[in-house]
N, C-alpha and C positions, 0 to 999 in steps of 0.2 A: 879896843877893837870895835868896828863898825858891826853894828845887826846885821848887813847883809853879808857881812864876813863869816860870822858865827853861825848863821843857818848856813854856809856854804860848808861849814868844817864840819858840823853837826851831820850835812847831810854826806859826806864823804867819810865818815866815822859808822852813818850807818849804811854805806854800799860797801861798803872794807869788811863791817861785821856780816854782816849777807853774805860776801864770797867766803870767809871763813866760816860760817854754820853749813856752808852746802859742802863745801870741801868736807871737812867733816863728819860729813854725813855720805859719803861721797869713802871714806877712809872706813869709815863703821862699817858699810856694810862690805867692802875691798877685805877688811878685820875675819867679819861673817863668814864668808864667802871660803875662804881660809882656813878657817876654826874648822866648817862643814867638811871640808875636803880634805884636812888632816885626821878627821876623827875616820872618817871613813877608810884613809889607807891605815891605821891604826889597826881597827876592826879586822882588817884584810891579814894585816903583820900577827896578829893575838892567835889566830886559827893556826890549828895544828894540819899537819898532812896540807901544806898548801904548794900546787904547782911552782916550780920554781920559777916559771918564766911569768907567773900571776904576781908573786914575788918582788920579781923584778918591775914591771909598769907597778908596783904600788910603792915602791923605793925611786922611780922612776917622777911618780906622780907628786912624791913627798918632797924633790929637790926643786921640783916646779913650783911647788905653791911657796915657798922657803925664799925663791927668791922675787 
């Protein structure tokens, strides 16, 4: 394999890794985002004496982020 071959793969190995660390990163925080807004209807489900229809947008909200 030519030198000008190898810096060409080298450098196409490291833009391939680049769009995979953002993606990534990019999923972590889509993960976060997630984790945060299921804790909270959680929170919401745990409470005694809760509106039924509060209830509902928080079973509501928990099938949203699910999917």
């Amino acid at each position: 394999m030519k030198s000008k071959d190898i810096k060409k793969t080298v450098s196409t190995k490291k833009a391939s890794l680049g769009r995979v660390l953002k993606k990534n990163e990019k999923i972590k925080q889509t993960v976060k985002k997630a984790a945060s807004e299921l804790t909270l209807v959680n929170e919401v489900l745990k409470q005694e004496n809760v509106p039924v229809q509060v209830m509902k947008q928080a079973l509501i909200q928990n099938e949203d982020v699910e999917q």
